[in-house]
VODREN-869900 format. One record per residue: x, y, z of N, C-alpha, C in turn; residue number from 1; residue in three letters. Coordinates in pm, whole numbers. Layout:
BEGIN
{n.xx X | n.yy Y | n.zz Z | ca.xx X | ca.yy Y | ca.zz Z | c.xx X | c.yy Y | c.zz Z | i NUM | aa ALA}
...
//
This chain:
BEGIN
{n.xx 3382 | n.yy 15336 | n.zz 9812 | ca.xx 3367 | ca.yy 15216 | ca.zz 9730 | c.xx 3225 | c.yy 15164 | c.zz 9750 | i 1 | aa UNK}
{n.xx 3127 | n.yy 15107 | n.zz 9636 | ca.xx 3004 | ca.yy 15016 | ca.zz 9640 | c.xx 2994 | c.yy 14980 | c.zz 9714 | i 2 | aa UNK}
{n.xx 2871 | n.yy 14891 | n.zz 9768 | ca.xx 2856 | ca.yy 14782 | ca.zz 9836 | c.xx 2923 | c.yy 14690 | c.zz 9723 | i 3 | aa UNK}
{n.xx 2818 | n.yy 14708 | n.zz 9654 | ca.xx 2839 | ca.yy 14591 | ca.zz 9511 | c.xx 3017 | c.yy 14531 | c.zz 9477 | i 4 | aa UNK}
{n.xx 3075 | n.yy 14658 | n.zz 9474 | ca.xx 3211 | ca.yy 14617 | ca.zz 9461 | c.xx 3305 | c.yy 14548 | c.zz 9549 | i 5 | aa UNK}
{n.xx 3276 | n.yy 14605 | n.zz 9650 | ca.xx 3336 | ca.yy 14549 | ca.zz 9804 | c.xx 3294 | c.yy 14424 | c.zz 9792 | i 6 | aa UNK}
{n.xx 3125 | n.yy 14313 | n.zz 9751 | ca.xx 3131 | ca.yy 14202 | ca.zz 9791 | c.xx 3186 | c.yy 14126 | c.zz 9659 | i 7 | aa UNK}
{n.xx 3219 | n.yy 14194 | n.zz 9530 | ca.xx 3279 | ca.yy 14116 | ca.zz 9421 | c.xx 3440 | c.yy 14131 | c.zz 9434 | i 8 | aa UNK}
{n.xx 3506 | n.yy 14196 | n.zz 9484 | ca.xx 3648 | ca.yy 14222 | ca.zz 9535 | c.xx 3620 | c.yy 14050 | c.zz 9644 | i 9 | aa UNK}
{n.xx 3548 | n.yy 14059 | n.zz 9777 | ca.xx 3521 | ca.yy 13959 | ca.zz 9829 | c.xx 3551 | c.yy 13830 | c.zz 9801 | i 10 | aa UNK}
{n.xx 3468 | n.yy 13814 | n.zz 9673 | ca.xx 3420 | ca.yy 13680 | ca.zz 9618 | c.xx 3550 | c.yy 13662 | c.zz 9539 | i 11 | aa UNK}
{n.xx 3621 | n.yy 13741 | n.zz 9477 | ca.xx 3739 | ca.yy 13703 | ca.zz 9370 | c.xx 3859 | c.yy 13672 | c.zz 9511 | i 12 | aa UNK}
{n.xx 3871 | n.yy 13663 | n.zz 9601 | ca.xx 3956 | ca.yy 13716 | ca.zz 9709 | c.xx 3903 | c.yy 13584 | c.zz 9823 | i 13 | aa UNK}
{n.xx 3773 | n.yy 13515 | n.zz 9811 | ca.xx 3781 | ca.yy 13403 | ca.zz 9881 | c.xx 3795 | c.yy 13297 | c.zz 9766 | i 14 | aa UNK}
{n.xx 3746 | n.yy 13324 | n.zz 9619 | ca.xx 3728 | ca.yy 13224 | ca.zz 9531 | c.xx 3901 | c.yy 13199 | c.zz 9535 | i 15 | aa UNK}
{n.xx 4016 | n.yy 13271 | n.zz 9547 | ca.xx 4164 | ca.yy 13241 | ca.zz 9470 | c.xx 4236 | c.yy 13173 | c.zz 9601 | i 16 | aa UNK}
{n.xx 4154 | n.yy 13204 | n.zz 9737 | ca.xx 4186 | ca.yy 13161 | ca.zz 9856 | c.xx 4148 | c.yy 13027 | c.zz 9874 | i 17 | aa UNK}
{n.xx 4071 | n.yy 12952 | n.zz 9767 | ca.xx 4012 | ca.yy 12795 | ca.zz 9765 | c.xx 4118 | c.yy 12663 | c.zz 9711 | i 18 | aa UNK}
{n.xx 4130 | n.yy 12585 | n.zz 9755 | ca.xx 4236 | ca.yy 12465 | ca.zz 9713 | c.xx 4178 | c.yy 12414 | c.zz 9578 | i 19 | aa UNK}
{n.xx 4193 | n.yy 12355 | n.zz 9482 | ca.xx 4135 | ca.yy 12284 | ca.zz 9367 | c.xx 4186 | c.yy 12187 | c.zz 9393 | i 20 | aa UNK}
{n.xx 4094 | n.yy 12059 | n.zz 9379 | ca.xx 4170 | ca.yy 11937 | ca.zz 9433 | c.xx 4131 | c.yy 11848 | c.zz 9297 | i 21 | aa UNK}
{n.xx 4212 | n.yy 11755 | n.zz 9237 | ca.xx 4158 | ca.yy 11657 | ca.zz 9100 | c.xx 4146 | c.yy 11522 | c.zz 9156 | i 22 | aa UNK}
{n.xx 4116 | n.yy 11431 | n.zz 9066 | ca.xx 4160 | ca.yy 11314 | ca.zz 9092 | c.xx 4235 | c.yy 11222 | c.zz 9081 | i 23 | aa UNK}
{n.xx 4356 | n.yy 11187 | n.zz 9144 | ca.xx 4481 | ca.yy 11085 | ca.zz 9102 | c.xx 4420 | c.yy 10921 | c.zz 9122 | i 24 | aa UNK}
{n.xx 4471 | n.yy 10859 | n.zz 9058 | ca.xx 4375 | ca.yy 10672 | ca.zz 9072 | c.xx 4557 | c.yy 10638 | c.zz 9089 | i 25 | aa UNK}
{n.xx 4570 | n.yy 10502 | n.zz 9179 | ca.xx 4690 | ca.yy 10440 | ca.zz 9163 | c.xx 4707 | c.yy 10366 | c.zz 9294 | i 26 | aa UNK}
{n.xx 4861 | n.yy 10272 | n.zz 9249 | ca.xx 4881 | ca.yy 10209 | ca.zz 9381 | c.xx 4954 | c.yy 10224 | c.zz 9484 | i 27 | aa UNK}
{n.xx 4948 | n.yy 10197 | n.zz 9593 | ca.xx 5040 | ca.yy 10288 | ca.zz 9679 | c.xx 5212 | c.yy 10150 | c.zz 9690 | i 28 | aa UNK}
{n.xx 5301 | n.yy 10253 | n.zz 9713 | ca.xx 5369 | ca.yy 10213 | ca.zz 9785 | c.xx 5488 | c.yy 10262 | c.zz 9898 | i 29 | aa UNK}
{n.xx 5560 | n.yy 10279 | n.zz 9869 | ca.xx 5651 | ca.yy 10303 | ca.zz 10045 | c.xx 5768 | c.yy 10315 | c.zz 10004 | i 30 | aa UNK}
{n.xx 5843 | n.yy 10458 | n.zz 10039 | ca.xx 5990 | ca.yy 10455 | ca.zz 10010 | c.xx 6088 | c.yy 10566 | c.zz 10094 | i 31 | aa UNK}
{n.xx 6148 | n.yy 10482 | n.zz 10201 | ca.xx 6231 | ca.yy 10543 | ca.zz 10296 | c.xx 6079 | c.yy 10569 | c.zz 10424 | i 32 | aa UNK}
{n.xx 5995 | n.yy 10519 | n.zz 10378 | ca.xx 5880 | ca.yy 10519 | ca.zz 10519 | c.xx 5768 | c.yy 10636 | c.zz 10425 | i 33 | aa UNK}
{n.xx 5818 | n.yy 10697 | n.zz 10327 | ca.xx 5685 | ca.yy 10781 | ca.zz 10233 | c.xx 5604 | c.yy 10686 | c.zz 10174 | i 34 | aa UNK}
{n.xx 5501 | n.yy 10733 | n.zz 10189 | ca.xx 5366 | ca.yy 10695 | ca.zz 10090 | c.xx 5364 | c.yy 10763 | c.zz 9969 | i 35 | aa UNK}
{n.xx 5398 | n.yy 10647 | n.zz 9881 | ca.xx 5344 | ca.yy 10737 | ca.zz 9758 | c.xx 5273 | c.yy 10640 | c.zz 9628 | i 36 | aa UNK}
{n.xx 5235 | n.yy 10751 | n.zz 9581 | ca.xx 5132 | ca.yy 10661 | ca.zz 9472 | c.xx 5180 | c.yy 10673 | c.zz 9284 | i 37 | aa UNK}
{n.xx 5165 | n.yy 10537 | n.zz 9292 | ca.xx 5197 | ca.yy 10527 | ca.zz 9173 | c.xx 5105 | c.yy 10517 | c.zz 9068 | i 38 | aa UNK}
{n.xx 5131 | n.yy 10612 | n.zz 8996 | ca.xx 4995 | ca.yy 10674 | ca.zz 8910 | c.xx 4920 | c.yy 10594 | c.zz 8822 | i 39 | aa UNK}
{n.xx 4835 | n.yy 10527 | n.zz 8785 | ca.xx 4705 | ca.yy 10448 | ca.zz 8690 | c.xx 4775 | c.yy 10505 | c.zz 8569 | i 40 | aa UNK}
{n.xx 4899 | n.yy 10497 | n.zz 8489 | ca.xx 4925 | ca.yy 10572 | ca.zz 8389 | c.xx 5016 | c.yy 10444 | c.zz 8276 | i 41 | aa UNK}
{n.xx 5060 | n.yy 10480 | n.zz 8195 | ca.xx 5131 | ca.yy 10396 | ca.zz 8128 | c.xx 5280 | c.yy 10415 | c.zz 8220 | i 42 | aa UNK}
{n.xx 5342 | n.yy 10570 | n.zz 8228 | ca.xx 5431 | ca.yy 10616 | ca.zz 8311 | c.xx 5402 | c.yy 10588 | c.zz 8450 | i 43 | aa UNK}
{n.xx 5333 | n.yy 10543 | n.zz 8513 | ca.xx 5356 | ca.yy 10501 | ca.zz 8678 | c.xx 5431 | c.yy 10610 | c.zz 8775 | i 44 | aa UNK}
{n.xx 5367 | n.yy 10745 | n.zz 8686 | ca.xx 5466 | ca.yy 10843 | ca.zz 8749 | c.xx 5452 | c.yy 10810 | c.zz 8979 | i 45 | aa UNK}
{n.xx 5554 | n.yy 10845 | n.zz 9027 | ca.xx 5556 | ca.yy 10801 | ca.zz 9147 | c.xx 5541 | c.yy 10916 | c.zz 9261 | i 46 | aa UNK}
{n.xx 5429 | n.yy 10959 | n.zz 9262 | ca.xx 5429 | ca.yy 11089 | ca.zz 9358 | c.xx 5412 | c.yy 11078 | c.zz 9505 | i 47 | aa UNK}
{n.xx 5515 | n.yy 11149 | n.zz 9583 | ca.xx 5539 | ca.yy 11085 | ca.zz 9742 | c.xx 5373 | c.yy 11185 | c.zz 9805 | i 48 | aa UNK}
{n.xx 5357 | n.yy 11155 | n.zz 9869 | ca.xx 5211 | ca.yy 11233 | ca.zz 9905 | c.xx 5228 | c.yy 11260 | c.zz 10046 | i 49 | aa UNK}
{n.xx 5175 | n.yy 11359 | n.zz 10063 | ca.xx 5129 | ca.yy 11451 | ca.zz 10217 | c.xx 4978 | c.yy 11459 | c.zz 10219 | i 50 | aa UNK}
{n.xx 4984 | n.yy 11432 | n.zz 10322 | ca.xx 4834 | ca.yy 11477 | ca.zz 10401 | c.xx 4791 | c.yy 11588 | c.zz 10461 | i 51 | aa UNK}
{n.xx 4678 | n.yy 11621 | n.zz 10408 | ca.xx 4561 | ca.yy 11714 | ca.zz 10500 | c.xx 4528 | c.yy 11671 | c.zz 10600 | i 52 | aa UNK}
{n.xx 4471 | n.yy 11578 | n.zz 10601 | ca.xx 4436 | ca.yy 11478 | ca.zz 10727 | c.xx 4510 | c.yy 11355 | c.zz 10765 | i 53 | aa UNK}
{n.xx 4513 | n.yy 11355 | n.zz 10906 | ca.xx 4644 | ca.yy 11246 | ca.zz 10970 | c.xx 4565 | c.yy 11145 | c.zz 10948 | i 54 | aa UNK}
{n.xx 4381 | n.yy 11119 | n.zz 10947 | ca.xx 4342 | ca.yy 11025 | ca.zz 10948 | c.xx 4329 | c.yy 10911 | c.zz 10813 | i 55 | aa UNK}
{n.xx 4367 | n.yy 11005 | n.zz 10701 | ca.xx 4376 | ca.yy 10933 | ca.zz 10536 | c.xx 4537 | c.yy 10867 | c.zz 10534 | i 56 | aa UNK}
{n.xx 4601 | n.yy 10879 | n.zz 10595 | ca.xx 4758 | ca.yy 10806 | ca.zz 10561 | c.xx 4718 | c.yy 10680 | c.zz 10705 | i 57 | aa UNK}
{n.xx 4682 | n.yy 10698 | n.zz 10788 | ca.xx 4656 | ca.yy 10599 | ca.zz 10911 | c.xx 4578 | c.yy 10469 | c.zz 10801 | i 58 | aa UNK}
{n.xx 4486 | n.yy 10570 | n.zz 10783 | ca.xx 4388 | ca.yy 10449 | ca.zz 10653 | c.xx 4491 | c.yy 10401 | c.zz 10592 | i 59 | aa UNK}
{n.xx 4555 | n.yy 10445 | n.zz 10480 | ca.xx 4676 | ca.yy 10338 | ca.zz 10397 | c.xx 4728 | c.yy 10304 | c.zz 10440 | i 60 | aa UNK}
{n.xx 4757 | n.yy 10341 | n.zz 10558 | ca.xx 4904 | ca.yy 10250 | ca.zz 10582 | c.xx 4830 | c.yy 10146 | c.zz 10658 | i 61 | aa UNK}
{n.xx 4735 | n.yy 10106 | n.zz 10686 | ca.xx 4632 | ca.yy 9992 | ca.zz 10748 | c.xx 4652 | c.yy 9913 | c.zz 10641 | i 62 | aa UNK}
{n.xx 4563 | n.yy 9985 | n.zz 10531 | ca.xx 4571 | ca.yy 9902 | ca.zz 10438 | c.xx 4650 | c.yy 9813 | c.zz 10385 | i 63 | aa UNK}
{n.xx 4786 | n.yy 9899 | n.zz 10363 | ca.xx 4881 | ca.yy 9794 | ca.zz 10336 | c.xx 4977 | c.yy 9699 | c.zz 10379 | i 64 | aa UNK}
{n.xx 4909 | n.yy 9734 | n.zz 10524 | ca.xx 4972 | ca.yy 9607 | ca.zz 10634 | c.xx 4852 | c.yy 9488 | c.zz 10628 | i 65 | aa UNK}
{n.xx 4786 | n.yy 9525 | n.zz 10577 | ca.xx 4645 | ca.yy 9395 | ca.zz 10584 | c.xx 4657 | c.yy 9326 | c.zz 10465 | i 66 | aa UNK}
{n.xx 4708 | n.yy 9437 | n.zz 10347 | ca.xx 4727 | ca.yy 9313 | ca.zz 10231 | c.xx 4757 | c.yy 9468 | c.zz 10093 | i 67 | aa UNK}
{n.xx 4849 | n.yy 9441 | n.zz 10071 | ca.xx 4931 | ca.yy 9552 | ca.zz 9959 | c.xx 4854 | c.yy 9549 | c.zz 9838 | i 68 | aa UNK}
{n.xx 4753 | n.yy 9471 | n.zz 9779 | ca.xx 4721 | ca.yy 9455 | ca.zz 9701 | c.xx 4592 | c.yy 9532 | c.zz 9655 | i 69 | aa UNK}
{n.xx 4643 | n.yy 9659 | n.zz 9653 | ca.xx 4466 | ca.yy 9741 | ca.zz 9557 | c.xx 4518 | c.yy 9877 | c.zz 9531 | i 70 | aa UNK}
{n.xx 4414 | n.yy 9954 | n.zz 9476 | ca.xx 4434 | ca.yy 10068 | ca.zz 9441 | c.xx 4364 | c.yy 10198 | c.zz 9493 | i 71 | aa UNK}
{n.xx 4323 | n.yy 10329 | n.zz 9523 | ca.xx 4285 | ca.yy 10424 | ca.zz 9539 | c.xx 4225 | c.yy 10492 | c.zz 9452 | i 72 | aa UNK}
{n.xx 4128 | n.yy 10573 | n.zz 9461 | ca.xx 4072 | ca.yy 10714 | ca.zz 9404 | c.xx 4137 | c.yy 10813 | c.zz 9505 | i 73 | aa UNK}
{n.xx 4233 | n.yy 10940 | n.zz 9494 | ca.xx 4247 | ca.yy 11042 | ca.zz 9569 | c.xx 4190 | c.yy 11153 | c.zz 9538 | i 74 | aa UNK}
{n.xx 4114 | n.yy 11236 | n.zz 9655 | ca.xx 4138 | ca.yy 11369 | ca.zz 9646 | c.xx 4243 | c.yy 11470 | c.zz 9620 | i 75 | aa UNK}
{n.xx 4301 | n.yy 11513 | n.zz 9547 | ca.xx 4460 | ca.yy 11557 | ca.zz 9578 | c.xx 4480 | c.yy 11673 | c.zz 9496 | i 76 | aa UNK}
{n.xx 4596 | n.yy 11739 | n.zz 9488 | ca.xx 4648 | ca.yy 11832 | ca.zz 9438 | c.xx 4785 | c.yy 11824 | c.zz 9437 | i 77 | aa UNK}
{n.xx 4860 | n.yy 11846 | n.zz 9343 | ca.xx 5015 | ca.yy 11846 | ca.zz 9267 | c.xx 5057 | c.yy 11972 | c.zz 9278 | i 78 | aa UNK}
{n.xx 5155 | n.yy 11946 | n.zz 9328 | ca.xx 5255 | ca.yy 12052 | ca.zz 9308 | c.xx 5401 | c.yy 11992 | c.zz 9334 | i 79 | aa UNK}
{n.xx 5470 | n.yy 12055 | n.zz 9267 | ca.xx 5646 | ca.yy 12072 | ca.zz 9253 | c.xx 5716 | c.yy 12116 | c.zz 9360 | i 80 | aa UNK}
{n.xx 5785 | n.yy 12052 | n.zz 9384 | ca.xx 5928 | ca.yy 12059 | ca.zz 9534 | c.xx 6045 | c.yy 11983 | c.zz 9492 | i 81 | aa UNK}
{n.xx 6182 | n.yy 12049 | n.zz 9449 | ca.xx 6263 | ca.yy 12021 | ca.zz 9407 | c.xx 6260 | c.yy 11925 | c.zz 9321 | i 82 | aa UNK}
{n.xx 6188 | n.yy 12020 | n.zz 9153 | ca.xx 6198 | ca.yy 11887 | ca.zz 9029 | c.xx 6126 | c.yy 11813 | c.zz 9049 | i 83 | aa UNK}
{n.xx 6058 | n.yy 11737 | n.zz 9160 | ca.xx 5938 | ca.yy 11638 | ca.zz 9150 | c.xx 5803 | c.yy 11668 | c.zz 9214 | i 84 | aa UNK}
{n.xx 5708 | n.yy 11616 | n.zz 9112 | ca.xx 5532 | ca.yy 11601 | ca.zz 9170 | c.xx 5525 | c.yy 11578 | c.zz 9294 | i 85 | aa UNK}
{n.xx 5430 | n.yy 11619 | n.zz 9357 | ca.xx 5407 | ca.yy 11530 | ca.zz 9516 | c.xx 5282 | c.yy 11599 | c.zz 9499 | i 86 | aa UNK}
{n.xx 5195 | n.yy 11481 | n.zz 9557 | ca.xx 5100 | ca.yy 11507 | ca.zz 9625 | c.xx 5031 | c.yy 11562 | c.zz 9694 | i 87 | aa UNK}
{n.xx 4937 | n.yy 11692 | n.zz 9766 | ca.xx 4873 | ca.yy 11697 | ca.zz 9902 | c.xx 4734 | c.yy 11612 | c.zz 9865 | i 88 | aa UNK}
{n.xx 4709 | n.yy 11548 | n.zz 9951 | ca.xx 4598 | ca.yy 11464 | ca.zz 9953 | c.xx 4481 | c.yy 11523 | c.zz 10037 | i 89 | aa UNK}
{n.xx 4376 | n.yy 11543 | n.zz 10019 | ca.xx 4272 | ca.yy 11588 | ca.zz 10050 | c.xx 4167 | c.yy 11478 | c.zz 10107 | i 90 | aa UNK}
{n.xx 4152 | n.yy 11398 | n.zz 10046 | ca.xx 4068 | ca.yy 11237 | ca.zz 10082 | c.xx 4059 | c.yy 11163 | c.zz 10001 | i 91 | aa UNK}
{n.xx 4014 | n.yy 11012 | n.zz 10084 | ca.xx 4047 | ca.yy 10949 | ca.zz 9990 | c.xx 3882 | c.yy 10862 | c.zz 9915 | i 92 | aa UNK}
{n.xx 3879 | n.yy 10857 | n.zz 9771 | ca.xx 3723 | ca.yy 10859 | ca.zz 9742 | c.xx 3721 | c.yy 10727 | c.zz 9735 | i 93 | aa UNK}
{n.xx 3792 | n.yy 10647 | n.zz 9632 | ca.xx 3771 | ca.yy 10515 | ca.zz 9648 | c.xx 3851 | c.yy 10403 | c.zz 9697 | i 94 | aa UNK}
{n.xx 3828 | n.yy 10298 | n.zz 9737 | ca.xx 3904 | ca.yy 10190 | ca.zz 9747 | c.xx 3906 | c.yy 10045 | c.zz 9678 | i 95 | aa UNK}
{n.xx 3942 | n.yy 10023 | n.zz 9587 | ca.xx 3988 | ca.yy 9855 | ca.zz 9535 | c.xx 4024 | c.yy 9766 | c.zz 9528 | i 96 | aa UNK}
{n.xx 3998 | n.yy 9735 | n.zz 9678 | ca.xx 4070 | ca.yy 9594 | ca.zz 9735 | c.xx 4091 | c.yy 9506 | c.zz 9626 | i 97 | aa UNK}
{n.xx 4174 | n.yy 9400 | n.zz 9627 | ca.xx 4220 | ca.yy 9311 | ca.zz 9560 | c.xx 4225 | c.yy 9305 | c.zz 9382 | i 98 | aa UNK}
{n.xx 4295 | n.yy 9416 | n.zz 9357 | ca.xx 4258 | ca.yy 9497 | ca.zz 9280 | c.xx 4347 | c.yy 9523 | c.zz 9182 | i 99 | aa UNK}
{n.xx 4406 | n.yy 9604 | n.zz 9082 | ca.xx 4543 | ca.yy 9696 | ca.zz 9012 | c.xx 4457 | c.yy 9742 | c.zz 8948 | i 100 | aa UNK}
{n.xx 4522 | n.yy 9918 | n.zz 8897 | ca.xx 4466 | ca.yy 9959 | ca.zz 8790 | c.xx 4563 | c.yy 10011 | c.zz 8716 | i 101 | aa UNK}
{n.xx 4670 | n.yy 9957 | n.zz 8710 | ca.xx 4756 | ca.yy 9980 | ca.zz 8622 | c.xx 4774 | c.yy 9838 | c.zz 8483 | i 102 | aa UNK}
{n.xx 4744 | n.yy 9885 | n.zz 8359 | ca.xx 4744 | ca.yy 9793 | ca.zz 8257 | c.xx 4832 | c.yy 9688 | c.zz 8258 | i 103 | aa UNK}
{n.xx 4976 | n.yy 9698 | n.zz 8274 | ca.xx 5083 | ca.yy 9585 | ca.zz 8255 | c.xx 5055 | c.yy 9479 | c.zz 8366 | i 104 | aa UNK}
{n.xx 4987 | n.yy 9476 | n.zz 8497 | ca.xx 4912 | ca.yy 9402 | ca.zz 8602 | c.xx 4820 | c.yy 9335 | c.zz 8526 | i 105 | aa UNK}
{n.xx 4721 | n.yy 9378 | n.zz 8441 | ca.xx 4631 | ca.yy 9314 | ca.zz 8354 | c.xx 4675 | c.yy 9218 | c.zz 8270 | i 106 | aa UNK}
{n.xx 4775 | n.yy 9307 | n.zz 8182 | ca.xx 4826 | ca.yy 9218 | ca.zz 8081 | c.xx 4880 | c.yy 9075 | c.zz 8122 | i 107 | aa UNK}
{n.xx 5011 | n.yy 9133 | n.zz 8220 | ca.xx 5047 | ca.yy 9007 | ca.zz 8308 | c.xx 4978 | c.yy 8875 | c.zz 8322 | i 108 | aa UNK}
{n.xx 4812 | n.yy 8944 | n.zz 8431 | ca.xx 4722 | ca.yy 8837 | ca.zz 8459 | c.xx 4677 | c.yy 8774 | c.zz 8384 | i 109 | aa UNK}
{n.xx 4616 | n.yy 8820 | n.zz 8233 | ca.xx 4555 | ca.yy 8747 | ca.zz 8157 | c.xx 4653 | c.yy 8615 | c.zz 8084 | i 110 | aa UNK}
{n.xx 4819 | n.yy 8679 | n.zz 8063 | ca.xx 4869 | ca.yy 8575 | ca.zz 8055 | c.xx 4930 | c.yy 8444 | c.zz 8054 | i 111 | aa UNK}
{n.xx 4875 | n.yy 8479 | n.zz 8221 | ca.xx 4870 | ca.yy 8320 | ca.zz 8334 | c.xx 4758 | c.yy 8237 | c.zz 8318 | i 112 | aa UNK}
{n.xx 4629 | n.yy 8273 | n.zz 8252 | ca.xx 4536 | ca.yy 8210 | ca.zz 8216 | c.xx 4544 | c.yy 8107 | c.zz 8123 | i 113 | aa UNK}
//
């Protein structure tokens, strides 16, 4: 076999071995002691999330003992386990303290004005 071929066999063989991670936005909340996030969507789909790192769930769950009120940017990736989305979380990019980014929170607020 090539050199040439051997390092493009390589490259297709570490490239399929790589995680793809997107970005989920939403708010967290808590069910049976899971973290999960409820998606920036019209649907609020509710995905329970796992961690890569022990140190990104330590972070939320800080967070939402200090004050429940904001939202996230995640690193993450979806996948399916019995019929439902879940999460692996990779990191976390942003934070929005005092915050929602879900529309009906908006709507709500403006109508107390």
């Amino acid at each position: 076999m090539s050199t040439t071929l051997t390092h493009a066999i390589e490259a297709v063989e570490n490239s399929q071995a790589q995680e793809v991670y997107d970005l989920f936005s939403g708010t967290i909340g808590e069910n049976q002691g899971q973290l999960v996030l409820n998606h920036c969507t019209l649907a609020k789909y509710s995905y329970p999330m796992h961690f890569n790192h022990p140190e990104d769930e330590k972070r939320i769950r800080s967070l939402l003992r200090q004050d429940p009120y904001f939202w996230l940017n995640l690193s993450a990736r979806a996948y399916s386990e019995n019929e439902k989305f879940h999460l692996m979380v990779d990191g976390i990019t942003e934070i929005h303290i005092q915050a929602s980014c879900h529309l009906s929170d908006l709507l709500s607020n403006s109508a107390k004005l």
